[in-house]
FIBA-384800 format. One record per atom (N, C-alpha, C, CB): x, z, y. Coordinates in pm, whole numbers. Glycine has a CB too. Example, Ala and Ser with C-alpha at 12.3 -4.5 7.8 and 13.67 -1.06 7.14 Angstrom:
REM residues 2
+--------+--------+--------+
:   east :     up :  north :
+--------+--------+--------+
:   1319 :    780 :   -569 :
:   1230 :    780 :   -450 :
:   1320 :    780 :   -330 :
:   1131 :    905 :   -447 :
:   1285 :    708 :   -225 :
:   1367 :    714 :   -106 :
:   1290 :    787 :      3 :
:   1408 :    572 :    -60 :
+--------+--------+--------+
REM end
This chain:
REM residues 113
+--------+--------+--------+
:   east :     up :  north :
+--------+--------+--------+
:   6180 :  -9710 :  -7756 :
:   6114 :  -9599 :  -7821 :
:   5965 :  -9629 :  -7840 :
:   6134 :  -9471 :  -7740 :
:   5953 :  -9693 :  -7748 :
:   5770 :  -9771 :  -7766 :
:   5707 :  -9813 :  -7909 :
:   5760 :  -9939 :  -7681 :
:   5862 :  -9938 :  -7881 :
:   5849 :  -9986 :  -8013 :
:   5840 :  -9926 :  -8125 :
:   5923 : -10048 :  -8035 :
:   5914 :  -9786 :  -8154 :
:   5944 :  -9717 :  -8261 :
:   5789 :  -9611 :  -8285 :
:   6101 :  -9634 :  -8226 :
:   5738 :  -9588 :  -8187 :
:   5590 :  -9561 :  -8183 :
:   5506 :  -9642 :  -8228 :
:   5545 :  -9542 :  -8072 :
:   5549 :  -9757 :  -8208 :
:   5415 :  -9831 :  -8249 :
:   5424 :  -9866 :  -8380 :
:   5381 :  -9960 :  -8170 :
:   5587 :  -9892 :  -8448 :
:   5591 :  -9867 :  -8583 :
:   5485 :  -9771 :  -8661 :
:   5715 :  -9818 :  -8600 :
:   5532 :  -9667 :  -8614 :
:   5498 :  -9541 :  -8655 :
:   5333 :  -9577 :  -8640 :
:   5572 :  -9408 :  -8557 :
:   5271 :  -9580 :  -8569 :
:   5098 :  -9624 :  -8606 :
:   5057 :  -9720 :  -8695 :
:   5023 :  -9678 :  -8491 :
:   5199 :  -9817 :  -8698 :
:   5134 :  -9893 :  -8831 :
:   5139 :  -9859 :  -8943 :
:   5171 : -10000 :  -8857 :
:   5255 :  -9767 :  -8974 :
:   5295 :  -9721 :  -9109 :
:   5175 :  -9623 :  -9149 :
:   5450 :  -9644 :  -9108 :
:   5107 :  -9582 :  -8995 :
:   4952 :  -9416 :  -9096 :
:   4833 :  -9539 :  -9046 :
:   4904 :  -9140 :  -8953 :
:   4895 :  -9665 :  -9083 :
:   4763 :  -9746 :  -9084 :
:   4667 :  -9775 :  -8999 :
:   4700 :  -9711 :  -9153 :
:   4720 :  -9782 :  -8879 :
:   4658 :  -9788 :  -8764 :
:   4632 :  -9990 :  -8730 :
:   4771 :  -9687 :  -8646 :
:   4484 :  -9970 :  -8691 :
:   4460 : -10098 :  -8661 :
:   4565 : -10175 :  -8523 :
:   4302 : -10091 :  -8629 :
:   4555 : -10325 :  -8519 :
:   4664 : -10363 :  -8402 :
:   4544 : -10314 :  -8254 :
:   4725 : -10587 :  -8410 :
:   4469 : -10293 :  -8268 :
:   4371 : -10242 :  -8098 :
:   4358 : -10095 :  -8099 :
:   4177 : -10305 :  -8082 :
:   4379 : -10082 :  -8208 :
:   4416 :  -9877 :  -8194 :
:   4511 :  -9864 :  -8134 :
:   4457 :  -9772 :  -8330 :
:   4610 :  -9913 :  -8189 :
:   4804 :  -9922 :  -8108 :
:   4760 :  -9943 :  -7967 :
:   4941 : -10097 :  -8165 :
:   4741 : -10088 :  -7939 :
:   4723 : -10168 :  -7827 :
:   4655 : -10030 :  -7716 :
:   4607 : -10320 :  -7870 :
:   4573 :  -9967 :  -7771 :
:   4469 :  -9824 :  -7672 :
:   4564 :  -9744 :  -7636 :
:   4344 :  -9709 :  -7763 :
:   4648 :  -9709 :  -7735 :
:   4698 :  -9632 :  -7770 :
:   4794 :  -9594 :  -7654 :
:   4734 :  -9662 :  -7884 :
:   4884 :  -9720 :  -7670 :
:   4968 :  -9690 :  -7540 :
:   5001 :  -9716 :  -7418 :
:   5037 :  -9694 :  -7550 :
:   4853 :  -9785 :  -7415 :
:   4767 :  -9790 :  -7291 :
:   4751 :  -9637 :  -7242 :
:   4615 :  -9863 :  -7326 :
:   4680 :  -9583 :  -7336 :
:   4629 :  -9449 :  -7266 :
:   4753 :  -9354 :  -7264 :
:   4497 :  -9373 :  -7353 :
:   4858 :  -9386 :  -7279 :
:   4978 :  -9283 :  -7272 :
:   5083 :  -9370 :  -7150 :
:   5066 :  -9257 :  -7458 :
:   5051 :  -9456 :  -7114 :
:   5048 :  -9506 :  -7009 :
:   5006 :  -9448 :  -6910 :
:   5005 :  -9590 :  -7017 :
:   4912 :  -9427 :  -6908 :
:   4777 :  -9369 :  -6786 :
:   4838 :  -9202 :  -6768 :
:   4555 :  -9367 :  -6880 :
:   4875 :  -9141 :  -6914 :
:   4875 :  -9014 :  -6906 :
:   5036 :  -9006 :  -6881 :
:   4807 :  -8938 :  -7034 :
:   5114 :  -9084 :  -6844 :
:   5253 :  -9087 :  -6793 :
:   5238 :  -9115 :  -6619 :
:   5345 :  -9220 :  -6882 :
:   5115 :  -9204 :  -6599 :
:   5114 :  -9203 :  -6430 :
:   5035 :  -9134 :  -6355 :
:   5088 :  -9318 :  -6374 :
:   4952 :  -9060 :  -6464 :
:   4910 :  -8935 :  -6452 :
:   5002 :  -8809 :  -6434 :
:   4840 :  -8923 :  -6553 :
:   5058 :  -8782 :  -6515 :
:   5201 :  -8674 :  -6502 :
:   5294 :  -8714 :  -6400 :
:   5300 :  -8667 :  -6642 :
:   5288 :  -8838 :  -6363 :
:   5384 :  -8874 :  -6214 :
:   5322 :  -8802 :  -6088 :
:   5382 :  -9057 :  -6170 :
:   5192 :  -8879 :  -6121 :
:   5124 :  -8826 :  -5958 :
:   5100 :  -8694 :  -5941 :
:   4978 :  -8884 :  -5918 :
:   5097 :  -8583 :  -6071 :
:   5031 :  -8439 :  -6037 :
:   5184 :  -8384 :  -5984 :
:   4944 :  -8337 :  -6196 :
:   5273 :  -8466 :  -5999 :
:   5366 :  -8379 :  -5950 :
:   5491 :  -8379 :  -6063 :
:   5294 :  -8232 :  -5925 :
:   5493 :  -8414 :  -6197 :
:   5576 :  -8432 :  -6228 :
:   5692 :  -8516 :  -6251 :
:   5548 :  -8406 :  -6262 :
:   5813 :  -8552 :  -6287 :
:   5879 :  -8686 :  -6294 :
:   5836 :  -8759 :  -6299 :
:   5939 :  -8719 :  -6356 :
:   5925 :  -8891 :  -6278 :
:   5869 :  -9079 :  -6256 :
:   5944 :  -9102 :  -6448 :
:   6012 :  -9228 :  -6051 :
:   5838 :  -9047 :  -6541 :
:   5883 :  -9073 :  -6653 :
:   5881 :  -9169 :  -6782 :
:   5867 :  -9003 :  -6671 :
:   5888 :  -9257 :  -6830 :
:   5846 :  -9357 :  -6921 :
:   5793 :  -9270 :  -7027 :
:   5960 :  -9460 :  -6967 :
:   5659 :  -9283 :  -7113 :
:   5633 :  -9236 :  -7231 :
:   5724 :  -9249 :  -7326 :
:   5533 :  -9280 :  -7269 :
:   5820 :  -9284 :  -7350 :
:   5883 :  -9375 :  -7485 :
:   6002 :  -9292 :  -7394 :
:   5872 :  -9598 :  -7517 :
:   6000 :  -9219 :  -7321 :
:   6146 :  -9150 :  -7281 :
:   6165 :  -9027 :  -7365 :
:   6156 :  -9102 :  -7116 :
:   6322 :  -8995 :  -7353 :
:   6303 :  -8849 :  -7461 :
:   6285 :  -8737 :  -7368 :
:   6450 :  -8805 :  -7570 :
:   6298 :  -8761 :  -7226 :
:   6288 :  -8678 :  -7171 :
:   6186 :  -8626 :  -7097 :
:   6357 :  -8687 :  -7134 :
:   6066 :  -8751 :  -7131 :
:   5889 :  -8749 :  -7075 :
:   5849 :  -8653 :  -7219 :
:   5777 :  -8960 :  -7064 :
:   5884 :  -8696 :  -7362 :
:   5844 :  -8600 :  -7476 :
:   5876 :  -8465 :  -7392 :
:   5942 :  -8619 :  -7636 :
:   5981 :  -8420 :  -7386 :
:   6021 :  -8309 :  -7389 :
:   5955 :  -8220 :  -7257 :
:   6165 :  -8323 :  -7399 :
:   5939 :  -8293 :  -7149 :
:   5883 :  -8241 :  -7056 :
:   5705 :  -8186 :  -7012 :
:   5930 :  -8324 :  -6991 :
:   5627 :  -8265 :  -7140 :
:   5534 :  -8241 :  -7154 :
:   5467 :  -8094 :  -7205 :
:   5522 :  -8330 :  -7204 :
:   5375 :  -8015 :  -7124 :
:   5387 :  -7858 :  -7180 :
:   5199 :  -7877 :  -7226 :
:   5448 :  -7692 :  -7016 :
:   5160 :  -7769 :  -7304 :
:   5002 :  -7748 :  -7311 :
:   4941 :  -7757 :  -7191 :
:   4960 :  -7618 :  -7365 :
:   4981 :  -7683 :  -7042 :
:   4917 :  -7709 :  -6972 :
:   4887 :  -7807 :  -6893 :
:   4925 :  -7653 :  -6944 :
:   4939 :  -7950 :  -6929 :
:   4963 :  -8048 :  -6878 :
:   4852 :  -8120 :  -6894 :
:   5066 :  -8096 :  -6914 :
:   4863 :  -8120 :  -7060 :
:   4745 :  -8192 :  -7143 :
:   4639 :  -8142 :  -7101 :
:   4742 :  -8181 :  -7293 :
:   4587 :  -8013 :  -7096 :
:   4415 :  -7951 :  -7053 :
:   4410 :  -8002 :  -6929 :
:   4378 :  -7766 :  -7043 :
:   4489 :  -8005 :  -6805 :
:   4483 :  -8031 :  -6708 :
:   4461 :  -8193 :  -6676 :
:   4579 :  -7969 :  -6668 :
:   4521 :  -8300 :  -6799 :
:   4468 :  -8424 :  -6797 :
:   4340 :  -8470 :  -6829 :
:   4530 :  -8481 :  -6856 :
:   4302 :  -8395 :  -6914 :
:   4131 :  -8366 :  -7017 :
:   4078 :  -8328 :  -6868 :
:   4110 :  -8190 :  -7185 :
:   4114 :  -8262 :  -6822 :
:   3970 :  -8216 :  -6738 :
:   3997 :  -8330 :  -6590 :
:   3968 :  -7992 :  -6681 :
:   4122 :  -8381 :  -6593 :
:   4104 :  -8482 :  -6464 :
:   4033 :  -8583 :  -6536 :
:   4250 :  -8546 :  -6382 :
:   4079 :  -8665 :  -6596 :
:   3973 :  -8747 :  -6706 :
:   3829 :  -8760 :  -6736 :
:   3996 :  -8713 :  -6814 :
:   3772 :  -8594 :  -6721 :
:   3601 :  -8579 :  -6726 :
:   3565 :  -8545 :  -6587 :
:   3537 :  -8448 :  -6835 :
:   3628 :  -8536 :  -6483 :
:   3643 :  -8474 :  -6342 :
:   3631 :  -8569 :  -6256 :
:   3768 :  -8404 :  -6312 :
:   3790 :  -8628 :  -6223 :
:   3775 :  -8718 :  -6140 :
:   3792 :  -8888 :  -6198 :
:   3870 :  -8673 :  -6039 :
:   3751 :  -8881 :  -6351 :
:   3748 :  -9035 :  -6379 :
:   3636 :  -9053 :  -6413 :
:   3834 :  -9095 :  -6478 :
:   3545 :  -8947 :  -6408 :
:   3418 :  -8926 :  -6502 :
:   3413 :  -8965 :  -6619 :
:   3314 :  -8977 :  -6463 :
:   3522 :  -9019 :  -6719 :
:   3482 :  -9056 :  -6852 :
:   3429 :  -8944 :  -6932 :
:   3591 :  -9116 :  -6922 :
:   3385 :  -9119 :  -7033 :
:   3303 :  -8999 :  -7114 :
:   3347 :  -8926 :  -7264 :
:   3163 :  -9062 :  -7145 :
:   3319 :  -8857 :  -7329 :
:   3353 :  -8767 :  -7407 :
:   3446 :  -8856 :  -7482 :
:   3243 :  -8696 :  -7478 :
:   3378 :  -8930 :  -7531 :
:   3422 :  -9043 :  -7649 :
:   3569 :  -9151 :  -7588 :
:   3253 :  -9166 :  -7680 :
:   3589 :  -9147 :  -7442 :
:   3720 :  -9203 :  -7362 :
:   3796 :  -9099 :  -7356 :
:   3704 :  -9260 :  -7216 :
:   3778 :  -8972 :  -7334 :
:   3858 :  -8865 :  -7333 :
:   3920 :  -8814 :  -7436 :
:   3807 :  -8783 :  -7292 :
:   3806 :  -8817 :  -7557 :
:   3893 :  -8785 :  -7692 :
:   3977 :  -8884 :  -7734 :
:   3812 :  -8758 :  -7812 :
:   3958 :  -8981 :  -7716 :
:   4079 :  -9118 :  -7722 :
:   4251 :  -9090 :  -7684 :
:   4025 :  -9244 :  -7588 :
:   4169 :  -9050 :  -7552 :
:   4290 :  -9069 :  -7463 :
:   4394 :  -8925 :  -7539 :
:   4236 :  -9051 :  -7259 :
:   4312 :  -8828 :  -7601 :
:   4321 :  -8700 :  -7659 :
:   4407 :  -8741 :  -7794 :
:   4164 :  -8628 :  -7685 :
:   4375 :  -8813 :  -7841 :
:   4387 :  -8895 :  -7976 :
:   4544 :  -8926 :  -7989 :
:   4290 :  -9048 :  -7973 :
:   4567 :  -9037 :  -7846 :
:   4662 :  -9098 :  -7852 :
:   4755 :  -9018 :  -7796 :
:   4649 :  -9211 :  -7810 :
:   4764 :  -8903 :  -7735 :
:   4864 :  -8812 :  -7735 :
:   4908 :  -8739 :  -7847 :
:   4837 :  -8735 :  -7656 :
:   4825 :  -8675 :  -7929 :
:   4849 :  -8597 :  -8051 :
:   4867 :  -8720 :  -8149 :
:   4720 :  -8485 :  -8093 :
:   4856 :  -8823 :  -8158 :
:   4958 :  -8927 :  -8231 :
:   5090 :  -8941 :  -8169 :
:   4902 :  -9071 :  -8234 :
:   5109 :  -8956 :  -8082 :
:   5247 :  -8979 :  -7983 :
:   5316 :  -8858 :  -8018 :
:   5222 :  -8989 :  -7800 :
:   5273 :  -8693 :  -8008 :
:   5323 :  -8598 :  -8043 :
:   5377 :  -8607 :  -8172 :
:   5249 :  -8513 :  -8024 :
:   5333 :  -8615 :  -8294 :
:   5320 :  -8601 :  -8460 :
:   5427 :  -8722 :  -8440 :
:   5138 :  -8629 :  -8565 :
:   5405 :  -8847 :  -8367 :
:   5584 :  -8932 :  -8376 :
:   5682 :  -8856 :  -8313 :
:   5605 :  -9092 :  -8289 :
:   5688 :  -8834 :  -8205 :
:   5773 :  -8749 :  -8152 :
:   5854 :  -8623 :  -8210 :
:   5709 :  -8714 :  -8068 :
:   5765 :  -8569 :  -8275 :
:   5813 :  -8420 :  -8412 :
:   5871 :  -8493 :  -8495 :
:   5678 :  -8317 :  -8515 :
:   5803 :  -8541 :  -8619 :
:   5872 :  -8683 :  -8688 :
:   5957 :  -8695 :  -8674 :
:   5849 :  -8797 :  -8669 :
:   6000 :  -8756 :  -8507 :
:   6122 :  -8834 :  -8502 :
:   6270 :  -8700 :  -8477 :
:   6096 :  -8965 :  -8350 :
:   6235 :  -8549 :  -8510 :
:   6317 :  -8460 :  -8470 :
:   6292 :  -8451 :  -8271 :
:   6480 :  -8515 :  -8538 :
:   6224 :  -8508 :  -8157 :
:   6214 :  -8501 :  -8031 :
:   6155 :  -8395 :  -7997 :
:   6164 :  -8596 :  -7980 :
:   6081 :  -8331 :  -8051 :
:   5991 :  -8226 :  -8010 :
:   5974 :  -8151 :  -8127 :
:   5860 :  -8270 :  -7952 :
:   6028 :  -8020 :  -8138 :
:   5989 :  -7875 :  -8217 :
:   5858 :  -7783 :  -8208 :
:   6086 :  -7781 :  -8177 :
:   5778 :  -7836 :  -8123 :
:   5655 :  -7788 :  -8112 :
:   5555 :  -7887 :  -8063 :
:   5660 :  -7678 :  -8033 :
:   5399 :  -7830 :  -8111 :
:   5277 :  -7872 :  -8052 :
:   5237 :  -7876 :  -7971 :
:   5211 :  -7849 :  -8068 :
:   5235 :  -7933 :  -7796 :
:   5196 :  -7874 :  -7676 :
:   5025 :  -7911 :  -7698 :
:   5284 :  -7945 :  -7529 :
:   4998 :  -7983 :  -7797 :
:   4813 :  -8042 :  -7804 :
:   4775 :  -7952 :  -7878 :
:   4758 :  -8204 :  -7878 :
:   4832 :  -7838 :  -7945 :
:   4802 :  -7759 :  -8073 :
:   4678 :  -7658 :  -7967 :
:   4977 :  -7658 :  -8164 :
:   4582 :  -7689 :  -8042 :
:   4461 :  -7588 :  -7951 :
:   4388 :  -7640 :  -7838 :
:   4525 :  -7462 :  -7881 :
:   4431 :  -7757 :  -7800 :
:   4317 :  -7820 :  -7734 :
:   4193 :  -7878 :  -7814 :
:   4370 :  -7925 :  -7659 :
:   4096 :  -7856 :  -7791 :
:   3966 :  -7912 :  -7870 :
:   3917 :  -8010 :  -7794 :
:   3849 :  -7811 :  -7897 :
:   3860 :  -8098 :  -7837 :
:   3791 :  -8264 :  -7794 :
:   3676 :  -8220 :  -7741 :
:   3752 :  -8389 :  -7928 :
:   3617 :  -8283 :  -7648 :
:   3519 :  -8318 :  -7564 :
:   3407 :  -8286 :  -7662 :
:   3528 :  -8465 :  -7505 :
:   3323 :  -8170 :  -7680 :
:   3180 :  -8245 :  -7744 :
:   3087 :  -8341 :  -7734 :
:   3109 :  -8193 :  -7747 :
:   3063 :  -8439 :  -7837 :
:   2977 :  -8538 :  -7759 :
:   2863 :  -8528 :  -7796 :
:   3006 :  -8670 :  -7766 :
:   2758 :  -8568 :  -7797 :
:   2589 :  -8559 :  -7787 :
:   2551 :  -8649 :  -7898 :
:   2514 :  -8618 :  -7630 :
:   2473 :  -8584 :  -8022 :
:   2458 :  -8616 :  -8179 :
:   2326 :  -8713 :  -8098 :
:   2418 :  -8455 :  -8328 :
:   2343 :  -8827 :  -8116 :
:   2204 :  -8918 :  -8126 :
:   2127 :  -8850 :  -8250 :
:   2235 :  -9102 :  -8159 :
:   1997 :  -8860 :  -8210 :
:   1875 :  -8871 :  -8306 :
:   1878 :  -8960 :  -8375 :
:   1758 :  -8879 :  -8260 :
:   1848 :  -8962 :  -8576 :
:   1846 :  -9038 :  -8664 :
:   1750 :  -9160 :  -8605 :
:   1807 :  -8965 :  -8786 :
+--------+--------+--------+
REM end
């Protein structure tokens, strides 16, 4: 199913180190969802899609700026590559709803011209 994800990033034109991040960071946010307590689940499982709820995701965003300290711009990534993983997942008929629908990204800090 990995594989069929990573299709899917090439086909909306996704560079090969976007992918490569990509499911890296859904990696992280699968051994992340292990350790808070939920199943020992593979991302690319149908049953890690399905088990994933909204409050999962806010609750990864804020361990992420919390206890990883990253910064805005690693968090919206990591933000990124879930709501891509989701939009394959719908796509693929796995998931009937948005659990990322309404989370907003990290603000980050506008450098001076």
């Amino acid at each position: 199913m990995f594989d069929a994800f990573s299709e899917y990033l090439q086909s909306q034109g996704r560079a090969p180190a976007t992918i490569k991040g990509y499911r890296a960071d859904l990696a992280a946010f699968s051994r992340w969802f292990e350790q808070s307590g939920g199943e020992a689940l593979e991302p690319q499982s149908e049953a890690f899609v399905g088990a994933v709820t909204p409050s999962d995701i806010r609750e990864y965003k804020q361990f992420l700026m919390t206890n990883k300290k990253a910064s805005p711009a690693t968090v919206n990534r990591h933000l990124a590559a879930i709501r891509a993983w989701i939009a394959w997942a719908r796509a693929n008929g796995l998931m009937d709803y948005n659990p990322a629908n309404g989370i907003k990204d990290v603000e980050q800090q506008k450098l001076a011209p």
